[in-house]
VOROTOR-273241 format. One record per residue (C-alpha): residue in one letter; chain; residue number from 1; z, y, x. Coordinates in pm, 1 decimal. Layout:
@res=a, chain=A, n=NUM, c3=Z, c2=Y, c1=X $
...
***
This chain:
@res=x, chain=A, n=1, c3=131.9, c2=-2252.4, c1=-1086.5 $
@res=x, chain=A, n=2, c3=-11.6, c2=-2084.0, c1=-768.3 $
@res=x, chain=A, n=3, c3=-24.3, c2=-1714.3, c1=-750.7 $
@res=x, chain=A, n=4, c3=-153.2, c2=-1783.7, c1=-397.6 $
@res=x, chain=A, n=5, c3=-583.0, c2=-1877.5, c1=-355.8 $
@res=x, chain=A, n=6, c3=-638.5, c2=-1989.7, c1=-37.4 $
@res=x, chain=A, n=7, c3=-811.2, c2=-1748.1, c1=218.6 $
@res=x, chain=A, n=8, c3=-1058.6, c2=-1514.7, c1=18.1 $
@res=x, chain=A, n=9, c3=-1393.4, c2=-1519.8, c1=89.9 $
@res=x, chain=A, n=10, c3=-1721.8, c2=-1322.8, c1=64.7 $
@res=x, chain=A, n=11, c3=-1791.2, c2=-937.8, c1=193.7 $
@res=x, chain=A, n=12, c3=-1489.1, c2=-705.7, c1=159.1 $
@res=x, chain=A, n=13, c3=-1561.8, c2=-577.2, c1=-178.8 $
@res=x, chain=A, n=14, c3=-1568.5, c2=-925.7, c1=-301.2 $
@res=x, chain=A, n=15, c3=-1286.2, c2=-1042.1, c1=-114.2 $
@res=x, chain=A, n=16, c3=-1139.8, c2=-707.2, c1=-299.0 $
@res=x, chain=A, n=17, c3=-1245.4, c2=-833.2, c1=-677.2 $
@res=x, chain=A, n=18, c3=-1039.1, c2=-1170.9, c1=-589.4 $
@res=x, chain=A, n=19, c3=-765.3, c2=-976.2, c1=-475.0 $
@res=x, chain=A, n=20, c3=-723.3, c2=-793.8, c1=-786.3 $
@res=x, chain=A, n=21, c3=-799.8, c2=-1104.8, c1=-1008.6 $
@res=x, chain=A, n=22, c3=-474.0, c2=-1225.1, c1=-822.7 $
@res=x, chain=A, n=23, c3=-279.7, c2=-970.1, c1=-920.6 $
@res=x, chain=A, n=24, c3=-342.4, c2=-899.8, c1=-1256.7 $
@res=x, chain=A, n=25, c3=-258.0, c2=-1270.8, c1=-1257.2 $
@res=x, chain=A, n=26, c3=85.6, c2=-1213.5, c1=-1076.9 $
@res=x, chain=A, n=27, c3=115.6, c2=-938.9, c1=-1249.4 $
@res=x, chain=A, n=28, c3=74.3, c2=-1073.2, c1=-1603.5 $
@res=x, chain=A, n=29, c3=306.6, c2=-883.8, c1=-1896.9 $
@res=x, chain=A, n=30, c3=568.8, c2=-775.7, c1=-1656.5 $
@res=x, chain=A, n=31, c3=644.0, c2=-447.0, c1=-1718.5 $
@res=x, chain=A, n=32, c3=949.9, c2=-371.1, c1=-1447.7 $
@res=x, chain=A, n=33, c3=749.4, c2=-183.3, c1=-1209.7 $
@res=x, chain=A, n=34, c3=1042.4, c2=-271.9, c1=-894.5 $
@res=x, chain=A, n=35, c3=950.0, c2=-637.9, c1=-937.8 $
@res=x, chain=A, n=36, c3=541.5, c2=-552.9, c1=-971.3 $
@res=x, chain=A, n=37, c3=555.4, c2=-337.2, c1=-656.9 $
@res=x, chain=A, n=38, c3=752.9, c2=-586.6, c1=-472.9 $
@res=x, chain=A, n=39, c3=477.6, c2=-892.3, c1=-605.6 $
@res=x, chain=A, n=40, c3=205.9, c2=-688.9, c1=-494.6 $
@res=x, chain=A, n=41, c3=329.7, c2=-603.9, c1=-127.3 $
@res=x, chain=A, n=42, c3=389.9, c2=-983.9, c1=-45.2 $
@res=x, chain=A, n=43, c3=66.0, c2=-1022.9, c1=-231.8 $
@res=x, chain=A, n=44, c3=-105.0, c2=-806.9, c1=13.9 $
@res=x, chain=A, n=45, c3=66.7, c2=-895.2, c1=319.3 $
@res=x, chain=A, n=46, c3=-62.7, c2=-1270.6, c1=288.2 $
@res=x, chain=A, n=47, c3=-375.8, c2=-1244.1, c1=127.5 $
@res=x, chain=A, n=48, c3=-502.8, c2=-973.7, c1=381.8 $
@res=x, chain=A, n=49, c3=-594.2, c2=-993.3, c1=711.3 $
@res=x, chain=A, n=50, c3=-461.1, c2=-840.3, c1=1017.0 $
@res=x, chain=A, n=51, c3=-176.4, c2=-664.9, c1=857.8 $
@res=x, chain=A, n=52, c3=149.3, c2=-591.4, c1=975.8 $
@res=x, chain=A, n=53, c3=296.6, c2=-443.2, c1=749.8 $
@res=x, chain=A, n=54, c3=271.1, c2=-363.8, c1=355.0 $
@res=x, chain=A, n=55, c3=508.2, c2=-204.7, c1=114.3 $
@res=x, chain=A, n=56, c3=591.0, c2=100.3, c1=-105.3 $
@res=x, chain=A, n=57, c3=796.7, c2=408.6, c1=-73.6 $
@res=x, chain=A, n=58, c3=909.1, c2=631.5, c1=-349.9 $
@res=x, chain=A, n=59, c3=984.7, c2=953.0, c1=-397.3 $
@res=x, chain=A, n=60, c3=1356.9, c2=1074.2, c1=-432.1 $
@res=x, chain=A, n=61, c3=1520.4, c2=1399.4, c1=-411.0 $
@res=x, chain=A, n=62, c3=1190.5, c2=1542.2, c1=-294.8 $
@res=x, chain=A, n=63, c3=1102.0, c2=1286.0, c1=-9.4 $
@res=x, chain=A, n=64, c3=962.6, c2=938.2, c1=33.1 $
@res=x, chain=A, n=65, c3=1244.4, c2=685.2, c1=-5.0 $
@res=x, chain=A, n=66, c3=1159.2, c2=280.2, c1=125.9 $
@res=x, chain=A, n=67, c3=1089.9, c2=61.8, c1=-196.1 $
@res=x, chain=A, n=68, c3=941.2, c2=-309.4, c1=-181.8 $
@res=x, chain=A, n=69, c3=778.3, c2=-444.0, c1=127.5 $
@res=x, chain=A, n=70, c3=672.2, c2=-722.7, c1=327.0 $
@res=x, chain=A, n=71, c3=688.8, c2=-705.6, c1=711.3 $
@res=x, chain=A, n=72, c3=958.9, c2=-553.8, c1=961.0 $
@res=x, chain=A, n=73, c3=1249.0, c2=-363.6, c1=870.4 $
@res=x, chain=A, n=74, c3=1138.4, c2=-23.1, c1=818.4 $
@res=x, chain=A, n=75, c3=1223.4, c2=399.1, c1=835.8 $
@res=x, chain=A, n=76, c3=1363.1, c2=420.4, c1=477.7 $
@res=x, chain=A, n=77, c3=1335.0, c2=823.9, c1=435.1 $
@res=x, chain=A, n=78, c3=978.3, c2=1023.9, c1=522.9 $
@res=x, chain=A, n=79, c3=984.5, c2=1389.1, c1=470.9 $
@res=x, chain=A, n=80, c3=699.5, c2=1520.5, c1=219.0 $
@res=x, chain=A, n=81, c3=406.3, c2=1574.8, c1=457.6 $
@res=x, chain=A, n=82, c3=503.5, c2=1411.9, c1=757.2 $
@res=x, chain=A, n=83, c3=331.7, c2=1078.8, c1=894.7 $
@res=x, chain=A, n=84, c3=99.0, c2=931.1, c1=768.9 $
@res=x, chain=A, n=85, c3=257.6, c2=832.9, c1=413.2 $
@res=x, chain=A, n=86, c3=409.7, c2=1197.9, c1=359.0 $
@res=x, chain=A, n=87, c3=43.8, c2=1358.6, c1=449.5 $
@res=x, chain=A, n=88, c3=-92.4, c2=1094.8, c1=161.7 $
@res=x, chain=A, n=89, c3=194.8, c2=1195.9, c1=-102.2 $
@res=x, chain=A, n=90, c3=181.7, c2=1629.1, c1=44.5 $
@res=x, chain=A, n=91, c3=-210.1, c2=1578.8, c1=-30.7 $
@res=x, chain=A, n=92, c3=-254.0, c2=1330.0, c1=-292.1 $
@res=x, chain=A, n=93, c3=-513.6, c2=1170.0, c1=-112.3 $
@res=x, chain=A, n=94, c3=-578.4, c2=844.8, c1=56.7 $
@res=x, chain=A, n=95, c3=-540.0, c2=862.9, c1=395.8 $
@res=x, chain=A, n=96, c3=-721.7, c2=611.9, c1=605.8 $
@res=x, chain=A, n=97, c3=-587.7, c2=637.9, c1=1005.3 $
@res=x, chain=A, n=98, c3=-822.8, c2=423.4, c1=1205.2 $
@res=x, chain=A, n=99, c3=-524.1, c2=515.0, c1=1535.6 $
@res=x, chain=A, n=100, c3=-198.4, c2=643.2, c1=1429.4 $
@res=x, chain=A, n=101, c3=-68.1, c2=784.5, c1=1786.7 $
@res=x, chain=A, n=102, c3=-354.4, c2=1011.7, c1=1720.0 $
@res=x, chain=A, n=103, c3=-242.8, c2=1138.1, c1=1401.7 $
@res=x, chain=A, n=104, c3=-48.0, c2=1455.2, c1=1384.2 $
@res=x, chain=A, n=105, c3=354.4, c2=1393.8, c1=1341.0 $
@res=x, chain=A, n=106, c3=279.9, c2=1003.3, c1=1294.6 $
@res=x, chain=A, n=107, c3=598.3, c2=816.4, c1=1280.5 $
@res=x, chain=A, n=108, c3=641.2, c2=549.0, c1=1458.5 $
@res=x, chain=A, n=109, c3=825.0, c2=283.7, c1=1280.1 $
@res=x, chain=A, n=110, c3=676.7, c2=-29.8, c1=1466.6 $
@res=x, chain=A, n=111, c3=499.2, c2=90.0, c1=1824.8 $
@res=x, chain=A, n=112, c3=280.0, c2=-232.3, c1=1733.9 $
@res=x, chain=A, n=113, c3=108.2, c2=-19.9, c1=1429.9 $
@res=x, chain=A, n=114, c3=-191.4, c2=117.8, c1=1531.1 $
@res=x, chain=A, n=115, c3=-418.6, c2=192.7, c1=1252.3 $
@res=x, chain=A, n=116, c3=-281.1, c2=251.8, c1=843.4 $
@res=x, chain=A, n=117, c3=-368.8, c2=332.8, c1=508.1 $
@res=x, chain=A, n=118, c3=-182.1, c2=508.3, c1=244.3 $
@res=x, chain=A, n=119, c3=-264.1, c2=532.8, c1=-96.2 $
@res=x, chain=A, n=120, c3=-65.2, c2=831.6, c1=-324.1 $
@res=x, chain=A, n=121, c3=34.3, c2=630.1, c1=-626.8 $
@res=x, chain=A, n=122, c3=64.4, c2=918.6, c1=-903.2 $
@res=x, chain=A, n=123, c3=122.9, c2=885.3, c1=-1297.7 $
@res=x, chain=A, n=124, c3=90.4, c2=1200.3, c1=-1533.8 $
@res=x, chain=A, n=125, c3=-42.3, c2=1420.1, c1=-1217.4 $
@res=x, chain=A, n=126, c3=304.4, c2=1377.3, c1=-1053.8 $
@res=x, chain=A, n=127, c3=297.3, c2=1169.5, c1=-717.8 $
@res=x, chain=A, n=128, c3=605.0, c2=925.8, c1=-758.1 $
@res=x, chain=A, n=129, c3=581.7, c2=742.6, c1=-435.4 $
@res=x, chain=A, n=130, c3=268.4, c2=530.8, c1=-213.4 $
@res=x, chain=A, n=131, c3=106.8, c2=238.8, c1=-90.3 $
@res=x, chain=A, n=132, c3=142.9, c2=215.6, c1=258.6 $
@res=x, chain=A, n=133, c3=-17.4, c2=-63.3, c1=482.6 $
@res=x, chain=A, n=134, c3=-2.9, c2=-83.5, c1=878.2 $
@res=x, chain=A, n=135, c3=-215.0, c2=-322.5, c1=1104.8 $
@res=x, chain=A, n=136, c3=-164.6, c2=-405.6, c1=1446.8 $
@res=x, chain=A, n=137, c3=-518.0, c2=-333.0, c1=1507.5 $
@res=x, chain=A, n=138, c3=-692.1, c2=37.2, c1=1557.5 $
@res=x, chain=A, n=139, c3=-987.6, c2=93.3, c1=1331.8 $
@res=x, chain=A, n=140, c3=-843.4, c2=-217.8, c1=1032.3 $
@res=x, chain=A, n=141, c3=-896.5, c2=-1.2, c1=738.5 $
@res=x, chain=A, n=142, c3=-1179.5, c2=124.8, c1=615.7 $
@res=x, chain=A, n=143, c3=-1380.3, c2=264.9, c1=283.6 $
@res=x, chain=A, n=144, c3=-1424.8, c2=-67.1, c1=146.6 $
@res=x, chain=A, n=145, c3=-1007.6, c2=-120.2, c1=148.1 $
@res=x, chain=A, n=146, c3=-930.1, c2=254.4, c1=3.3 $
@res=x, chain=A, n=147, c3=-1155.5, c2=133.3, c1=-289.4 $
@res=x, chain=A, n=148, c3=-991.8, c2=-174.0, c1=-356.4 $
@res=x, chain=A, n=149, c3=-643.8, c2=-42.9, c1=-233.0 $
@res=x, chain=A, n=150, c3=-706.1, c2=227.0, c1=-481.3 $
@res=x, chain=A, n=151, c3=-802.3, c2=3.5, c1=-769.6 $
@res=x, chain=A, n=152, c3=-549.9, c2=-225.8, c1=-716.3 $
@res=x, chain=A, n=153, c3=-238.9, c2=32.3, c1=-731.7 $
@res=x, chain=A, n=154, c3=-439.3, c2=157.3, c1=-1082.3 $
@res=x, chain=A, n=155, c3=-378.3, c2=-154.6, c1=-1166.8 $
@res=x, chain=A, n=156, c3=-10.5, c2=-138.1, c1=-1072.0 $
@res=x, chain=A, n=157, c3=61.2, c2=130.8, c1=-1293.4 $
@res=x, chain=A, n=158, c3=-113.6, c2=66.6, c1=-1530.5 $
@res=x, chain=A, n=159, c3=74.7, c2=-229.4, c1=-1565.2 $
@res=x, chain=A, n=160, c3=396.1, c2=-129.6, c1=-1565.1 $
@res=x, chain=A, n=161, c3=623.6, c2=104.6, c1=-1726.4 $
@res=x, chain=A, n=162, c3=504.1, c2=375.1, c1=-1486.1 $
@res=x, chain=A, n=163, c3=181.0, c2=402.8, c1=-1742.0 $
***
């Protein structure tokens, strides 16, 4: 059986809804929230476009530690409130960087990223780590991706042991 649809189709927010079908599908009853996180980042990195990058990190000891990802090798520690991913895990908001080199204390891990979105994953109003995608194009990421981005990594905790 195919996790995999071929290219999804339809307006973002549709393209979204298949996305998530796809996942809960992937998903199933697995409860080990390493192997979910590392099912939805390959997930994401072939089913969406223009990506060059997508993955997790995690929060250890107080900073953002590299967990499951799809795409070049990586930084694997981000201080709390720097970049991109520690301003989304400092805030607890989604950030959504349409051009990354102008982003206060972005880190460059690929010079090829030039827009990303980050997405605080947080369970019992504790942040415990974040959804982090990079494109090779400015301006990829938009409102229609934080909501499904967003819905999705509900979804990912909600289906794991993180709940």
């Amino acid at each position: 059986m195919s996790f995999f649809a071929p290219a999804l189709e339809g307006t973002k927010p549709e393209h979204y809804a298949q996305f998530g079908q796809q996942l809960a599908l992937l998903i199933g009853d697995e409860r080990d929230f390493v192997a979910n996180m590392a099912n939805m980042a390959a997930l994401i990195f072939h089913q969406l476009p223009d990506l060059n990058w997508a993955g997790f990190y995690l929060m250890k000891d107080g900073e953002l530690v590299l967990g499951p990802f799809q795409g070049k090798p990586a930084c694997i520690r981000i201080p709390l409130g720097r970049g991109v991913c520690g301003t989304a895990a400092a805030t607890r908001q989604t950030q959504v960087v349409a051009d990354v080199h102008a982003f206060p204390g972005h880190i460059a891990c690929d010079a090829d990223s030039r827009s990303e979105i980050v997405v605080p994953l947080i369970v019992g109003g504790t942040v415990i780590g974040v959804l982090d995608l990079d494109s090779p194009k400015p301006g990829r990421f938009d409102e229609d991706d934080r909501a499904g981005l967003e819905t999705a990594a509900r979804l990912l905790l909600g289906s794991s042991l993180m709940a």
